[in-house]
N, CA, C and O of each residue as an XYZ file, in Angstrom:
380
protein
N     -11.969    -26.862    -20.847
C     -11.580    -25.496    -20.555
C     -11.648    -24.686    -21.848
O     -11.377    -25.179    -22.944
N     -12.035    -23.380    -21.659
C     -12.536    -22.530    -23.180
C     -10.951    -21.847    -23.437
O     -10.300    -21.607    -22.420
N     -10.614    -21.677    -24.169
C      -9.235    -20.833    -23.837
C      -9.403    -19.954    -25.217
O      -9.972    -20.350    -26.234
N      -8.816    -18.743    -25.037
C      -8.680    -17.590    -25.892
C      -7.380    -17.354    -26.484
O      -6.568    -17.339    -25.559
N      -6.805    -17.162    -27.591
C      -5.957    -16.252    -28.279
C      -5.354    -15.366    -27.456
O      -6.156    -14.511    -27.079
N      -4.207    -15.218    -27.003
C      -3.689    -13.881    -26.393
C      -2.427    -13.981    -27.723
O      -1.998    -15.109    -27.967
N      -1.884    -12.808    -28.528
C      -0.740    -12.312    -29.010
C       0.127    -11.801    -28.474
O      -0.108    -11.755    -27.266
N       1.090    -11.352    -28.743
C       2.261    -10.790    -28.499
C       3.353    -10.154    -28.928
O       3.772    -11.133    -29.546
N       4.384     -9.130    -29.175
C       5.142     -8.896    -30.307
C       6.396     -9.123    -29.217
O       6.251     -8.842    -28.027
N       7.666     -9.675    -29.771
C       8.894     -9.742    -28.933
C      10.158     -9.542    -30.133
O      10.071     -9.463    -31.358
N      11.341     -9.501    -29.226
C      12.344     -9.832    -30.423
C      12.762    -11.117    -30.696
O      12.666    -12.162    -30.052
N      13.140    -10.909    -31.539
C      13.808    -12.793    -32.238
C      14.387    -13.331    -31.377
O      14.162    -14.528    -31.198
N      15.178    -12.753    -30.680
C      16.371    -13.517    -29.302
C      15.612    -13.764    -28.147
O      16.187    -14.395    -27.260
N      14.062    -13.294    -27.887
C      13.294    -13.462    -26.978
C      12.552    -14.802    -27.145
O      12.231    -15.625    -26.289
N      12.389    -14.800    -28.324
C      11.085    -15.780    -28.691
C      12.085    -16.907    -28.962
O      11.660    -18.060    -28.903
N      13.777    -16.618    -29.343
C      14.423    -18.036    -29.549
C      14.265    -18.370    -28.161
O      13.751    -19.463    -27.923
N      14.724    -17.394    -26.874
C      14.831    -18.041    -25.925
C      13.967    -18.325    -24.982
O      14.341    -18.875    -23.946
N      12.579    -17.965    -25.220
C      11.182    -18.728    -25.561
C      11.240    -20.129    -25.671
O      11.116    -20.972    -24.782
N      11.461    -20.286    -26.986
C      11.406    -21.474    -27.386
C      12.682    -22.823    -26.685
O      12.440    -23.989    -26.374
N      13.726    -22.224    -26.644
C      14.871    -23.126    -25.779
C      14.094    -23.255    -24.488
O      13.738    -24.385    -24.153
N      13.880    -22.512    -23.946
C      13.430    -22.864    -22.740
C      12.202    -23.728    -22.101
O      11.953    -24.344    -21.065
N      11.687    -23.454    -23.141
C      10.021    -24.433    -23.696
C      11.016    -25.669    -23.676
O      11.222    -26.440    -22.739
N      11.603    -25.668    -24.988
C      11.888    -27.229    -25.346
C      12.995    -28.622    -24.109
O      13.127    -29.843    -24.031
N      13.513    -27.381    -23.406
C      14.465    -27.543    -22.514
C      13.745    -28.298    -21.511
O      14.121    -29.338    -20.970
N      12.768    -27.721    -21.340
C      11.858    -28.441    -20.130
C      10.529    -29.210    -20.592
O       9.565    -29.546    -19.904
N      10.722    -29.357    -21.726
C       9.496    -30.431    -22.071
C       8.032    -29.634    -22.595
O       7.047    -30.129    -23.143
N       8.222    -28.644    -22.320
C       7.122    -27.770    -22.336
C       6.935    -26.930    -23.550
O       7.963    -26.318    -23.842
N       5.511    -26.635    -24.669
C       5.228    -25.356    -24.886
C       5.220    -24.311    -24.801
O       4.619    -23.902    -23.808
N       5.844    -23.237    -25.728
C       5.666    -21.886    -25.125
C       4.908    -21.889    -24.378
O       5.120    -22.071    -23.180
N       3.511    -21.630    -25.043
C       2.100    -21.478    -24.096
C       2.321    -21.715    -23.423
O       2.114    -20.788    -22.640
N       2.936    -22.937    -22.683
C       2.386    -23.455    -21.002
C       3.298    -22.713    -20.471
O       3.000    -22.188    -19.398
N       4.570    -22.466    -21.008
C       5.604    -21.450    -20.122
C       4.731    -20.343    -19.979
O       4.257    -20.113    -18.866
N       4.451    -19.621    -20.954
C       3.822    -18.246    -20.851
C       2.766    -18.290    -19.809
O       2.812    -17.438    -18.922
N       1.850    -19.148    -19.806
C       0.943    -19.576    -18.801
C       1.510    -19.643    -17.493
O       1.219    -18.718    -16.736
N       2.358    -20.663    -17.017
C       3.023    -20.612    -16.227
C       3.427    -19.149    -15.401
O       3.314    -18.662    -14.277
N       3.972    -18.803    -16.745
C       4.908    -16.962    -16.232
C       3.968    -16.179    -15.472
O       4.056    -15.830    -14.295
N       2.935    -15.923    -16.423
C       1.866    -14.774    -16.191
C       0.964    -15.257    -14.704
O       0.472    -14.358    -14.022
N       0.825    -16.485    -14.346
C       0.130    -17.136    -13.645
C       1.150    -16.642    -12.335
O       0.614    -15.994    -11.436
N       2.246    -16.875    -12.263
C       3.039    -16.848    -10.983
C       2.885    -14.736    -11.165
O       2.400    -13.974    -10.329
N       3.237    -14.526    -11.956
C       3.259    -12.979    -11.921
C       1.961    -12.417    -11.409
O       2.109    -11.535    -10.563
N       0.780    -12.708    -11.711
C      -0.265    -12.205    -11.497
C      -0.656    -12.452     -9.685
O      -1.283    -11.614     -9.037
N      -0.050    -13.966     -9.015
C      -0.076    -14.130     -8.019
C       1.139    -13.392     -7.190
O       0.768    -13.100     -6.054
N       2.114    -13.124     -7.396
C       2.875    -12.762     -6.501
C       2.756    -11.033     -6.536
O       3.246    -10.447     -5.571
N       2.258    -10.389     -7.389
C       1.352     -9.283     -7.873
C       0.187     -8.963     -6.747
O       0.073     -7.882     -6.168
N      -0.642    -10.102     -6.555
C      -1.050    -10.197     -5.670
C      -0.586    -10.084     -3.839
O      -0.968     -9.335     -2.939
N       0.374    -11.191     -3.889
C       1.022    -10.639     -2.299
C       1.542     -9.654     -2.102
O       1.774     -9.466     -0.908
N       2.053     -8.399     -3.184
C       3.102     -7.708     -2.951
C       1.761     -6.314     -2.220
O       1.874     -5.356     -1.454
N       0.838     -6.811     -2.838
C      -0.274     -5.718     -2.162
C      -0.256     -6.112     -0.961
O       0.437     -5.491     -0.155
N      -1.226     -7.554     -0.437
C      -1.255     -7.544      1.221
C       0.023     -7.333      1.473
O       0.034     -7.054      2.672
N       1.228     -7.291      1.034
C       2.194     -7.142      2.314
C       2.595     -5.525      2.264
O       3.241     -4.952      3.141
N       2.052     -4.888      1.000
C       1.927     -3.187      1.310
C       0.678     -2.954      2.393
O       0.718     -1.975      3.137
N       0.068     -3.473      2.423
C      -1.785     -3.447      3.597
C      -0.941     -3.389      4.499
O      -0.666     -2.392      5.167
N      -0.429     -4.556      4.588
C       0.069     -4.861      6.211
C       0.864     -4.299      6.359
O       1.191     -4.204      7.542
N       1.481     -3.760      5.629
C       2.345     -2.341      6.418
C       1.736     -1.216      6.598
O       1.882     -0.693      7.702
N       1.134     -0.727      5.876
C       0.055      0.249      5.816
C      -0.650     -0.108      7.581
O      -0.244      0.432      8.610
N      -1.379     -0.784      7.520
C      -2.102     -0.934      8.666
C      -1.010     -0.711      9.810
O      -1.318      0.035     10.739
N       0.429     -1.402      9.795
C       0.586     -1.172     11.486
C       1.228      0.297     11.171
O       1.422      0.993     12.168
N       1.554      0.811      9.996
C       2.032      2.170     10.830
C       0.412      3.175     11.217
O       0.274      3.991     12.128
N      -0.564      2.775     10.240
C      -2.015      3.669     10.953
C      -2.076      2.708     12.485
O      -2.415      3.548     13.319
N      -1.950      1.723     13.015
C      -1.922      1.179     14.432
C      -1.254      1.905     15.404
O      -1.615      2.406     16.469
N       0.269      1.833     14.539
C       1.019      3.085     15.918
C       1.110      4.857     15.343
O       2.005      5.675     15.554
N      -0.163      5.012     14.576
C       0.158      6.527     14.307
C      -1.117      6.874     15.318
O      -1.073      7.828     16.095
N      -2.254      5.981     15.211
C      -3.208      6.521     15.852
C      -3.194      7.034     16.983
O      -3.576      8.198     17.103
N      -2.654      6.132     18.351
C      -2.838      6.771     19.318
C      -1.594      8.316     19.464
O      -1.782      9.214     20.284
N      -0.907      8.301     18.898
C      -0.119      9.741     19.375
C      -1.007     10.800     18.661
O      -1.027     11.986     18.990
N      -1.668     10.311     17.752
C      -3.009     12.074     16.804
C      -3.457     11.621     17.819
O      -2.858     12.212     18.718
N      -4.435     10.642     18.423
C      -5.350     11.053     19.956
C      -4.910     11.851     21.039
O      -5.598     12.648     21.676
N      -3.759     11.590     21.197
C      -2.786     12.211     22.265
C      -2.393     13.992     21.721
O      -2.339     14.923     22.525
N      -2.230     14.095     20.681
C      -2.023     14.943     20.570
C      -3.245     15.999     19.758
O      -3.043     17.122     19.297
N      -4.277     15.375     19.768
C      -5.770     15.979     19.889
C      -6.549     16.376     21.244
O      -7.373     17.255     21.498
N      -5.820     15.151     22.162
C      -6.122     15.555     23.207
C      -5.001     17.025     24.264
O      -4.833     17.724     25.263
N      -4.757     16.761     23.470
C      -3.549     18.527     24.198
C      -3.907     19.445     23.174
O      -3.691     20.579     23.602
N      -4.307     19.469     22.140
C      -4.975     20.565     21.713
C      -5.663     21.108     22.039
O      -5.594     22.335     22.102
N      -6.938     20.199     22.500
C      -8.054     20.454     23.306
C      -8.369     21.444     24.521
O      -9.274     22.260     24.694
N      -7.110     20.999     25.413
C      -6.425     21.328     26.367
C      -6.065     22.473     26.389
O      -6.496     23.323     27.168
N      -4.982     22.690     25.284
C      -4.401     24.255     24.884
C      -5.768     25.206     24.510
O      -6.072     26.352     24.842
N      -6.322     24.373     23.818
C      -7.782     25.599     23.349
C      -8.246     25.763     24.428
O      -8.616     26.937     24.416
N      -8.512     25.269     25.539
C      -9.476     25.369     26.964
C      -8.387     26.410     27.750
O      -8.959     27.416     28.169
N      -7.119     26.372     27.995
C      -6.719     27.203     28.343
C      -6.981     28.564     27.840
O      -7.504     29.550     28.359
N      -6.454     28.329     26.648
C      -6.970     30.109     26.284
C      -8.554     30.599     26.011
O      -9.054     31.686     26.300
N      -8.941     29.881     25.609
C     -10.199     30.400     26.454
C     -10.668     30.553     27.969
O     -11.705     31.080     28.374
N      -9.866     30.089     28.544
C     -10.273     30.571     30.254
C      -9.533     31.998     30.043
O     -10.102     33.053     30.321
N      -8.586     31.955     29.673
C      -7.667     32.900     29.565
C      -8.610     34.464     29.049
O      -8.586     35.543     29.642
N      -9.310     34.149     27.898
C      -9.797     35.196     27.162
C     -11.009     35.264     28.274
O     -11.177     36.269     28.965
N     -11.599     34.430     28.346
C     -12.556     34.725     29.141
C     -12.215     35.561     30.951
O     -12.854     36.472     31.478
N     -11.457     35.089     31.288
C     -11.035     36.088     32.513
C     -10.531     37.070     32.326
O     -10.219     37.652     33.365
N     -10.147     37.844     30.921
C      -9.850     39.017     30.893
C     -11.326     40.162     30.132
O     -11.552     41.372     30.148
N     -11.793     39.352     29.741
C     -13.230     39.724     29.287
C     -13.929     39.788     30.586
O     -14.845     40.584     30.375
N     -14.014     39.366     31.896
C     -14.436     39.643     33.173
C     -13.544     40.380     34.095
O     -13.593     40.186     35.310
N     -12.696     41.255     33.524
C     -11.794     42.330     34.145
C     -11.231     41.368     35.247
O     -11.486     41.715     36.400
N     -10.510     40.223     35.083
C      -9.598     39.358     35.835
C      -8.517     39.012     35.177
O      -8.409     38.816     33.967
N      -7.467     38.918     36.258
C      -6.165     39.181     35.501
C      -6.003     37.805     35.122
O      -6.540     36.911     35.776
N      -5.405     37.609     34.263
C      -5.333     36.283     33.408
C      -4.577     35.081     34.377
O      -3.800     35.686     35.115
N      -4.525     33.889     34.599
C      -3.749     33.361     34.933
C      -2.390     32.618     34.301
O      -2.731     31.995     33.296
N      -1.318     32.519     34.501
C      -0.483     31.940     34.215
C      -0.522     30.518     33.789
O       0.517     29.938     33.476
């Protein structure tokens, strides 16, 4: 495996407790840090699909009421145009 240099700047009480925690569990900084960033970058990851998937069902139940209520627009525009139009043919408008 090729591995790269990553740095870092922290405070002293970070990097002691860095290091306790490394040594505590048997482990290298590095592999903690590895560890860290590895779970962060994945759960980083789910926190999106589970914004999608919310996203998606409210566009699921938003859609059909804009159809519904595109379709009564429609409606309302067709009325008044019968409307305009029967008074443009000297007929009294209907109700």
């Amino acid at each position: 495996m090729q591995t790269e240099r990553v740095t870092f700047l922290t405070s002293p009480d970070h990097k002691a407790a860095l290091d306790a925690f490394a040594a505590s569990n048997g482990k290298s900084v590095g592999h903690v840090l590895r560890e860290a960033s590895t779970r962060y970058l994945v759960e980083g990851e789910a926190d999106e699909e589970a914004a999608l998937a919310l996203l998606v069902r409210e566009v699921e139940a938003a859609v059909p009421v804009m159809r519904a209520d595109i379709r009564d627009t429609i409606a309302s525009i067709q009325r008044a145009n019968d409307a305009v139009d029967a008074v443009l043919a000297g007929e009294r408008p209907r109700a």
